[in-house]
LUMLUMMI-383802 format. One record per atom (N, C-alpha, C): x, y, z; residue in one letter. Coordinates in pm, whole numbers, plus 50000, padded with zeros to 5 digits. Layout:
BEGIN
XYZa/...
***
This chain:
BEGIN
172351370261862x/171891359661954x/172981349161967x/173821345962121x/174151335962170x/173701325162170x/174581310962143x/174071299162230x/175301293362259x/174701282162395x/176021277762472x/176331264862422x/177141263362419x/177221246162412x/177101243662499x/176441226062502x/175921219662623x/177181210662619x/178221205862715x/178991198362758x/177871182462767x/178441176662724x/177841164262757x/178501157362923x/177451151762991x/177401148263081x/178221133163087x/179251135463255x/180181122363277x/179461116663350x/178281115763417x/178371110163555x/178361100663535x/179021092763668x/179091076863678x/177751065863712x/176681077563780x/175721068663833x/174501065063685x/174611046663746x/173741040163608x/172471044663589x/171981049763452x/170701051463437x/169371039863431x/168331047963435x/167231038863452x/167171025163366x/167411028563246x/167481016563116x/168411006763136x/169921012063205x/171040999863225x/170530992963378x/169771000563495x/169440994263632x/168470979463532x/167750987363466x/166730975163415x/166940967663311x/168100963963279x/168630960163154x/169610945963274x/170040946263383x/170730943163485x/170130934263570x/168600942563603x/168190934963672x/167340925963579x/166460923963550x/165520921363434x/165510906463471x/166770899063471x/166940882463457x/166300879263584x/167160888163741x/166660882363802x/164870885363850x/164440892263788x/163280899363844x/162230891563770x/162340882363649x/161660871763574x/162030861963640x/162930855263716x/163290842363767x/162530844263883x/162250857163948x/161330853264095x/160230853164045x/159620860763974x/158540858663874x/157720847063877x/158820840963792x/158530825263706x/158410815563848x/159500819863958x/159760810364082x/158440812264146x/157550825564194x/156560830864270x/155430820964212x/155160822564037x/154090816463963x/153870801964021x/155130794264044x/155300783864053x/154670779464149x/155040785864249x/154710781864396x/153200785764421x/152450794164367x/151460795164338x/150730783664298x/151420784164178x/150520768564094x/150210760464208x/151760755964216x/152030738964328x/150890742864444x/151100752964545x/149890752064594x/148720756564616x/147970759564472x/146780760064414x/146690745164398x/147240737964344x/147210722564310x/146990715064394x/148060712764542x/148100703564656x/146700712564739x/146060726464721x/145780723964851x/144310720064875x/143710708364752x/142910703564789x/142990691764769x/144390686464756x/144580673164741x/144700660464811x/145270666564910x/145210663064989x/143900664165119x/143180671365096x/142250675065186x/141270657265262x/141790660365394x/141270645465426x/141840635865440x/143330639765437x/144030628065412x/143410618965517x/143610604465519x/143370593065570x/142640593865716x/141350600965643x/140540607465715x/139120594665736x/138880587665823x/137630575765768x/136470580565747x/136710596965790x/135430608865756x/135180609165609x/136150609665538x/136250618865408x/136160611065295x/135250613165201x/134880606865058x/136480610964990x/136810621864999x/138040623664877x/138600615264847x/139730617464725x/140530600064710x/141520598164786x/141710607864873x/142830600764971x/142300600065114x/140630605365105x/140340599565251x/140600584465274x/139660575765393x/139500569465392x/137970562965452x/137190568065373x/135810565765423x/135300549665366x/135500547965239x/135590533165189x/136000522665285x/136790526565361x/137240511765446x/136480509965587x/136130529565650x/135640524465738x/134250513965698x/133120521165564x/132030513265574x/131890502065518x/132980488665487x/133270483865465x/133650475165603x/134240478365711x/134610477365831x/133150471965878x/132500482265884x/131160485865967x/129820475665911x/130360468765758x/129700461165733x/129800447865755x/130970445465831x/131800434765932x/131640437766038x/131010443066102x/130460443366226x/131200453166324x/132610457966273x/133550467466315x/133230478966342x/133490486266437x/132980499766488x/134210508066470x/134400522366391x/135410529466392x/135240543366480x/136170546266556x/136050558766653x/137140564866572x/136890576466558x/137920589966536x/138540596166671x/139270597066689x/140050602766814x/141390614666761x/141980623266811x/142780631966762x/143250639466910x/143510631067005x/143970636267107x/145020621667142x/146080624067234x/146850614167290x/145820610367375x/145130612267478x/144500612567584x/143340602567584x/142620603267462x/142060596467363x/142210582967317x/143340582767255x/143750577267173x/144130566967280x/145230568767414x/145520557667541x/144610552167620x/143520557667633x/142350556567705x/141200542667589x/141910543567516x/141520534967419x/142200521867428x/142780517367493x/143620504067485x/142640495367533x/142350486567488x/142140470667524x/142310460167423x/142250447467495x/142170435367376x/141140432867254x/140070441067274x/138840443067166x/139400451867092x/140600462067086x/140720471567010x/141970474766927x/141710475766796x/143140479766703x/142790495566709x/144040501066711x/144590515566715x/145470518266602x/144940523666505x/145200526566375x/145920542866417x/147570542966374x/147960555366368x/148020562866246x/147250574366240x/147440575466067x/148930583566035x/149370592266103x/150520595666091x/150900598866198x/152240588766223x/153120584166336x/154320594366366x/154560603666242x/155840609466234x/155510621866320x/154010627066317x/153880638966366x/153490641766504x/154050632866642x/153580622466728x/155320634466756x/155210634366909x/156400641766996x/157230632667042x/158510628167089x/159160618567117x/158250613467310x/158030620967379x/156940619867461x/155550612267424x/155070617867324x/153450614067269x/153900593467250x/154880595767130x/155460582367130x/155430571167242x/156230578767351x/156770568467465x/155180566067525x/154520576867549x/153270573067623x/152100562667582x/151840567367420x/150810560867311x/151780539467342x/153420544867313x/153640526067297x/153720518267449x/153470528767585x/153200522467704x/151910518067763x/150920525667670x/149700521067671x/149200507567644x/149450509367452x/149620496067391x/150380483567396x/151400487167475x/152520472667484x/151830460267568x/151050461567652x/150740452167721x/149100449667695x/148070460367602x/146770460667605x/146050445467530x/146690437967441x/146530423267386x/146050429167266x/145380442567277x/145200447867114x/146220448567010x/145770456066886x/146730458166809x/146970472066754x/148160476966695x/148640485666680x/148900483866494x/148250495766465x/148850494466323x/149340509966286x/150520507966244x/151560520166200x/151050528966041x/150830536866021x/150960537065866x/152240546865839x/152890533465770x/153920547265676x/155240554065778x/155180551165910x/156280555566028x/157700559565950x/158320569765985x/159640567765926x/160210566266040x/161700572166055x/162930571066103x/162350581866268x/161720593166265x/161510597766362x/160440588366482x/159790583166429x/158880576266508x/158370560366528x/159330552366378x/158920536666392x/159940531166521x/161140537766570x/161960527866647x/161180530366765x/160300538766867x/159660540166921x/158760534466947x/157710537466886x/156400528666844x/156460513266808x/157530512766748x/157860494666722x/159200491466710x/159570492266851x/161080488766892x/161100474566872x/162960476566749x/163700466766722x/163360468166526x/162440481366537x/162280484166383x/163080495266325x/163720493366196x/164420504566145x/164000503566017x/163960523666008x/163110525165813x/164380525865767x/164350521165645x/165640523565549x/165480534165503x/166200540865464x/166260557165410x/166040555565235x/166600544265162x/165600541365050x/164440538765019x/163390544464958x/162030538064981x/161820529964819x/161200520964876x/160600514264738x/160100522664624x/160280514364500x/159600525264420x/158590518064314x/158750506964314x/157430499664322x/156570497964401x/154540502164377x/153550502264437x/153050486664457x/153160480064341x/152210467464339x/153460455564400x/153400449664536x/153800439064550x/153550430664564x/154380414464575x/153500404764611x/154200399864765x/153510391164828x/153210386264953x/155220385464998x/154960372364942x/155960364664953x/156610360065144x/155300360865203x/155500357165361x/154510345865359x/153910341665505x/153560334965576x/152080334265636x/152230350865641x/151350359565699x/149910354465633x/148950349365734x/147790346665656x/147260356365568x/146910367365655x/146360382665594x/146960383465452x/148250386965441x/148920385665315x/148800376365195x/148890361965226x/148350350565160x/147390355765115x/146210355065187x/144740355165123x/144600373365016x/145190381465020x/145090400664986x/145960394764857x/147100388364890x/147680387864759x/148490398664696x/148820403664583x/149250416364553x/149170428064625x/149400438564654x/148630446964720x/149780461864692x/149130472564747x/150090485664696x/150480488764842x/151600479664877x/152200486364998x/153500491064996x/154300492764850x/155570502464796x/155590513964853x/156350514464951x/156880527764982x/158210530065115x/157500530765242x/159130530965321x/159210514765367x/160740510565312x/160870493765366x/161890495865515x/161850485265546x/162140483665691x/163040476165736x/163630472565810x/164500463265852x/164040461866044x/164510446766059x/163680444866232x/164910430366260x/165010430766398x/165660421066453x/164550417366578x/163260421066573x/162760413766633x/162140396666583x/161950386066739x/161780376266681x/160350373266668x/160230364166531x/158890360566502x/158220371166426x/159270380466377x/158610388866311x/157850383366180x/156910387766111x/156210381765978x/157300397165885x/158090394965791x/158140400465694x/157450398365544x/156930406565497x/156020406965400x/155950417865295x/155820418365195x/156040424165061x/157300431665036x/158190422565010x/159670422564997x/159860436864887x/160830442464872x/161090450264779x/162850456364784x/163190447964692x/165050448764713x/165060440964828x/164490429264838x/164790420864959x/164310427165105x/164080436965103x/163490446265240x/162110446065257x/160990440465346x/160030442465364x/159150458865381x/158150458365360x/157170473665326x/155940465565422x/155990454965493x/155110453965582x/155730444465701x/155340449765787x/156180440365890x/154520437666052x/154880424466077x/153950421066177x/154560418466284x/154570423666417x/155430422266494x/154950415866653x/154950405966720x/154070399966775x/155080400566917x/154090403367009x/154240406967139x/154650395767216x/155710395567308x/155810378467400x/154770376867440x/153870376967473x/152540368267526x/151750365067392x/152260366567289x/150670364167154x/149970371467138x/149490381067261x/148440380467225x/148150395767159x/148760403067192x/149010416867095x/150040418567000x/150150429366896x/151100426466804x/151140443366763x/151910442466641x/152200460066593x/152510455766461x/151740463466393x/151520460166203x/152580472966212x/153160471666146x/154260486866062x/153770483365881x/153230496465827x/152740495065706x/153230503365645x/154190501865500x/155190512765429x/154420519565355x/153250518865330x/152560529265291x/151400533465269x/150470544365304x/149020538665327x/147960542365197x/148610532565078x/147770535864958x/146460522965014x/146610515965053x/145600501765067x/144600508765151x/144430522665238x/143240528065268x/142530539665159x/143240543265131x/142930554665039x/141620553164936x/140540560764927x/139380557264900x/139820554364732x/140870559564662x/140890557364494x/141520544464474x/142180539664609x/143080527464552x/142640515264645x/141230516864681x/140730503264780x/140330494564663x/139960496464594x/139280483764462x/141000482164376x/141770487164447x/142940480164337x/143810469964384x/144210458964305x/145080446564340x/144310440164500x/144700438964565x/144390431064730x/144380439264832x/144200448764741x/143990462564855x/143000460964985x/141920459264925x/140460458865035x/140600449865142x/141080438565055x/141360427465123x/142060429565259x/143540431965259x/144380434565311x/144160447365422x/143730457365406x/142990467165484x/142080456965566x/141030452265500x/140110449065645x/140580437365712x/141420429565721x/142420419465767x/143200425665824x/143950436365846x/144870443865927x/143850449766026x/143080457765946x/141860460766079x/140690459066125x/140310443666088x/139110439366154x/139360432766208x/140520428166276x/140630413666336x/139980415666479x/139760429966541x/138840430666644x/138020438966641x/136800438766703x/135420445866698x/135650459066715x/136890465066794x/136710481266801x/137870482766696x/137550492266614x/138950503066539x/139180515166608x/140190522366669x/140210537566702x/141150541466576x/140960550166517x/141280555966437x/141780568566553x/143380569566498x/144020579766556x/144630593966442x/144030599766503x/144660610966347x/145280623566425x/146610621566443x/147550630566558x/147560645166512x/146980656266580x/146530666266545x/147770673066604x/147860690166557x/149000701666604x/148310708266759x/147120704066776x/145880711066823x/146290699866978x/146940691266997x/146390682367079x/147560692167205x/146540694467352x/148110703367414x/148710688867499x/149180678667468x/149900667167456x/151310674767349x/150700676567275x/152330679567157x/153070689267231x/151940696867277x/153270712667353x/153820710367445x/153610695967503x/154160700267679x/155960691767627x/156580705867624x/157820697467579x/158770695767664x/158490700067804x/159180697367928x/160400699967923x/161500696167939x/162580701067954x/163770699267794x/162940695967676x/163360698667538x/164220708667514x/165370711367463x/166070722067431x/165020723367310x/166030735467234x/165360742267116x/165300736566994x/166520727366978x/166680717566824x/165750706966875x/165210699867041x/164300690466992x/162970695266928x/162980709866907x/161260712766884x/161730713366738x/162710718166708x/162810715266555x/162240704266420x/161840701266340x/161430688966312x/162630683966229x/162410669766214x/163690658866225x/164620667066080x/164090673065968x/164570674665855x/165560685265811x/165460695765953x/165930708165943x/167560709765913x/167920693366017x/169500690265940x/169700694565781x/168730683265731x/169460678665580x/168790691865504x/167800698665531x/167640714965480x/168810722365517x/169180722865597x/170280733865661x/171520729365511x/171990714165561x/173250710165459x/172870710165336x/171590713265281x/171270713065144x/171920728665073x/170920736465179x/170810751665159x/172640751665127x/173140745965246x/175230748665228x/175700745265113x/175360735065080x/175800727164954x/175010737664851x/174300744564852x/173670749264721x/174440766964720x/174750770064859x/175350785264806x/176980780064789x/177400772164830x/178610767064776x/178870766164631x/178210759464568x/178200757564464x/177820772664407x/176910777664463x/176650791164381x/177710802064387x/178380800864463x/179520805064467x/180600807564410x/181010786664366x/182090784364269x/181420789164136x/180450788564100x/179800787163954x/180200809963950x/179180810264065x/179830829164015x/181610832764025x/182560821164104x/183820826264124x/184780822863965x/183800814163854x/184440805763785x/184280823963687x/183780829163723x/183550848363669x/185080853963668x/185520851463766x/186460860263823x/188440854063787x/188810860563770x/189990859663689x/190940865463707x/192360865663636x/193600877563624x/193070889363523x/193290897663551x/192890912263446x/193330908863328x/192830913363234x/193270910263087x/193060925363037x/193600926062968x/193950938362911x/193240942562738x/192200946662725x/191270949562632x/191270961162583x/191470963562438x/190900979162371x/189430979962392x/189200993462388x/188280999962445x/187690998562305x/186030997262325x/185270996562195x/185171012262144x/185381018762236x/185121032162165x/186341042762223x/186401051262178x/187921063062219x/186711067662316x/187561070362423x/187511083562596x/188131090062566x/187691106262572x/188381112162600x/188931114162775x/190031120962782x/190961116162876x/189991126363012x/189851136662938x/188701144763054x/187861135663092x/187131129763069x/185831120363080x/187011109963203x/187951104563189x/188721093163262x/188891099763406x/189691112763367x/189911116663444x/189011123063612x/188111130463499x/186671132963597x/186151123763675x/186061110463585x/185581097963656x/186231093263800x/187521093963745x/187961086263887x/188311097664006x/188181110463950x/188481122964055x/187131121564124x/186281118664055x/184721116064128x/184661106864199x/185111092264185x/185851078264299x/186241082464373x/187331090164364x/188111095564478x/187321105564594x/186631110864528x/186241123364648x/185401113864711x/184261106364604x/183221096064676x/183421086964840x/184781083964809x/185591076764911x/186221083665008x/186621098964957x/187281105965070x/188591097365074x/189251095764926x/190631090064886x/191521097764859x/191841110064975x/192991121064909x/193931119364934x/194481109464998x/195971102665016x/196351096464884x/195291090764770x/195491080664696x/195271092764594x/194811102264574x/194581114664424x/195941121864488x/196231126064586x/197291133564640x/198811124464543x/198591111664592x/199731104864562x/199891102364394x/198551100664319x/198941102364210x/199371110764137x/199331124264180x/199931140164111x/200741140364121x/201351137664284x/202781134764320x/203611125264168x/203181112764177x/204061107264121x/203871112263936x/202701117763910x/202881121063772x/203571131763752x/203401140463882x/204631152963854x/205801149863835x/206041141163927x/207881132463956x/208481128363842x/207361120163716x/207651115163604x/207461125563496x/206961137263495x/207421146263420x/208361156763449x/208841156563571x/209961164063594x/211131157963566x/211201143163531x/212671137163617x/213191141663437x/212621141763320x/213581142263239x/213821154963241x/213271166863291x/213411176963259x/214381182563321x/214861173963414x/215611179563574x/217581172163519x/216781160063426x/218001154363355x/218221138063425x/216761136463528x/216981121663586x/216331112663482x/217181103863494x/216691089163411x/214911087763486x/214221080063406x/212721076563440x/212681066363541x/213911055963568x/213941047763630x/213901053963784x/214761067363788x/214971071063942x/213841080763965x/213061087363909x/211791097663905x/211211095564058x/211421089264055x/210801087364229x/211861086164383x/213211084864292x/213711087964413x/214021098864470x/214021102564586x/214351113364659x/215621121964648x/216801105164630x/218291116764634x/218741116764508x/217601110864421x/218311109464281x/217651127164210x/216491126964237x/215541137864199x/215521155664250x/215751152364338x/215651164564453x/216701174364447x/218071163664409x/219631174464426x/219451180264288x/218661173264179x/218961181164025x/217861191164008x/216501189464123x/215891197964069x/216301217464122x/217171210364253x/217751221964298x/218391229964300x/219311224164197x/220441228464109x/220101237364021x/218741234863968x/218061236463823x/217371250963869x/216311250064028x/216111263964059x/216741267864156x/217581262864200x/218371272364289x/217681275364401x/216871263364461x/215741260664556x/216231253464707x/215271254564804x/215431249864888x/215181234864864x/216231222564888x/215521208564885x/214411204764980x/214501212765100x/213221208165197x/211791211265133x/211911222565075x/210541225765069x/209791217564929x/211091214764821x/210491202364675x/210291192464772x/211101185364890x/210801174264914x/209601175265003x/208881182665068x/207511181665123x/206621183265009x/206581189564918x/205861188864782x/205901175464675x/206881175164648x/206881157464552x/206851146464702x/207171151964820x/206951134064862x/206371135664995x/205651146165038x/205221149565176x/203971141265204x/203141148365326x/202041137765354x/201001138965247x/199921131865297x/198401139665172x/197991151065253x/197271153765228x/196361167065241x/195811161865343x/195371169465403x/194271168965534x/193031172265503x/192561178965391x/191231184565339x/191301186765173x/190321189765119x/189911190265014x/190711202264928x/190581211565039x/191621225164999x/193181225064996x/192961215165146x/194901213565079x/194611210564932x/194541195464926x/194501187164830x/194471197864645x/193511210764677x/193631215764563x/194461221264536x/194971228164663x/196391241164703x/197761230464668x/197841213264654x/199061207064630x/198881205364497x/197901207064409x/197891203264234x/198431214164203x/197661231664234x/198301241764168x/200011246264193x/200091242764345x/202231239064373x/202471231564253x/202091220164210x/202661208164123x/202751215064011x/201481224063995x/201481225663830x/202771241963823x/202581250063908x/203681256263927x/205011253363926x/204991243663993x/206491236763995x/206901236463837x/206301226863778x/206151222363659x/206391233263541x/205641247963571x/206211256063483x/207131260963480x/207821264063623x/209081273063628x/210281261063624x/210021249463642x/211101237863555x/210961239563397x/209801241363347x/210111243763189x/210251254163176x/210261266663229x/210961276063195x/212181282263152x/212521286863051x/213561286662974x/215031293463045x/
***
């Protein structure tokens, strides 16, 4: 009874244990990243529910102020249309925006042509940079926001006087309009601004932040206070709560494509740059001059060899396996032929001794040590066994 030996296997392609040994880091980091985002919104997405809604008990509705309002004799309308919301102007009525930012540069111009001349009032909550210069031209948000909640007055402003402390920390403002009331300073920058119309008799509250409606933070500091003084000073409230739903937002008329974009997509875009940049340098700080290392373990030279004859075919590199036989033949012929190692590759140094030696044609060694590559796989095999031929009848005695 026979048995064979089993050759142990070269191949180059990675097995299952090293693919997953490789990937592993990153396949726990999306993991851990996926969990995350999960959590966060499992967390926010009832946290918000209602926001500054005068419907909604939650703690960030604002149902506390309307009945509080209503117990002042104040009437609150919910509205969620532009159409609505303009049709609403008169001197009996404050127009409470609950969020100003999400308002179309159109919605804007129309909602502050309504109000500019109605003798009512306008109160902002929270406006940034996309929508306060609009809505209350001659106003600019600072791109720092406060980071203190509890401020004090430190104006003129009756409303303020009498509320006292209050939690209006958040976006501060800057205004060159005149007669403005600045109020609850923070780094010297106001977080409430009152802005009064040339005739008196209408005005535009800009408010940096709308914790003073919020049903968890109306009983805190001069909160209550200050809320129903901004919006009771007349018998109607419209409560405006700017919906995605209103077809006012879509009509974007002759808008290119970046105005439908929203305002942030800049500083996302230059973030995202700045972050594969860096990911970049941090993977290029990898990469180096070759250094030259013993091998932790002995190759045998079959195993090297196989390997990169397997590169080569992979690539369809027979100019580059062609050329290396060439030149390893060249360097074991040149001492044999009697050329120094330095000239092994030259043509007129190599060629006249090997011809001498067999008494050969030089044309036909020089298409063999220095001709083209192969055109196919078969040349390519038909130029190793020439080489290795060559090679014997030069050591032949």
């Amino acid at each position: 009874m026979t048995t064979e030996a089993t050759l142990p296997t070269t191949s180059a392609s990675p097995t299952t244990r090293q693919v997953w040994t490789r990937t592993r880091g990153v396949l726990l980091a999306l993991v851990i990243l996926l969990a995350a985002a999960i959590a966060i919104a499992a967390v926010r997405s009832g946290a918000q529910h209602g926001n500054l809604d005068p419907r909604s008990a939650d703690p960030y509705g604002s149902r506390a102020v309307a009945e509080l309002l209503a117990d002042r004799g104040v009437s609150t309308r919910v509205v969620t249309t532009l159409d609505e919301a303009a049709s609403a102007a008169d001197s009996d009525t404050t127009l409470l925006v609950a969020k100003p930012d999400l308002l179309t540069g159109r919605q804007q111009d129309r909602l502050h042509r309504a109000f500019a001349s109605s003798g009512g009032r306008t109160v902002l909550v929270a406006p940034g940079a996309p929508s306060v210069g609009t809505l209350a031209p001659g106003v600019h948000a600072d791109l720092t926001p406060s980071f203190d909640s509890a401020l004090r007055p430190n104006c003129a402003l009756p409303a303020a006087q009498r509320a006292g402390t209050a939690d209006t920390g958040g976006i501060r403002y800057t205004t060159d309009a005149p007669g403005a009331d600045s109020c609850y300073l923070s780094d010297g920058l106001p977080t409430l601004l009152r802005i009064p119309a040339a005739e008196e008799t209408d005005d535009t509250v800009v408010l940096g932040a709308p914790d003073i409606l919020h049903n968890d933070r109306l009983d805190k500091q001069g909160n209550a206070s200050l809320a129903l003084q901004l919006l009771g000073s007349r018998p109607h409230l419209v409560w405006y709560l700017p919906s995605l739903s209103d077809g006012s937002a879509t009509d974007s008329g002759d808008r290119s494509f970046f105005d439908l974009i929203p305002s942030g997509w800049l500083w996302g875009t230059l973030q995202l740059f700045i972050a594969a940049v860096l990911a970049a340098l941090w993977r290029a700080r990898r990469l180096g001059p070759l250094v030259a290392e013993r091998l932790p373990v002995a190759i045998r030279a079959s195993e090297t060899v196989e390997g990169r004859a397997r590169l080569y075919r992979k690539s369809n590199a027979r100019d580059r396996a062609a050329a290396a036989l060439r030149s390893t033949a060249r360097t074991r012929l040149a001492p044999l032929a009697g050329v120094s190692p330095a000239q092994a590759h030259a043509p007129e140094a190599l060629l006249p001794a090997l011809s001498a030696q067999l008494h050969s044609d030089g044309q036909s060694l020089h298409a063999l040590l220095f001709g083209p590559p192969p055109h196919d796989d078969a040349a390519l095999i038909a130029l190793a066994d020439q080489l290795d031929a060559l090679e014997r009848e030069v050591r032949r005695p």
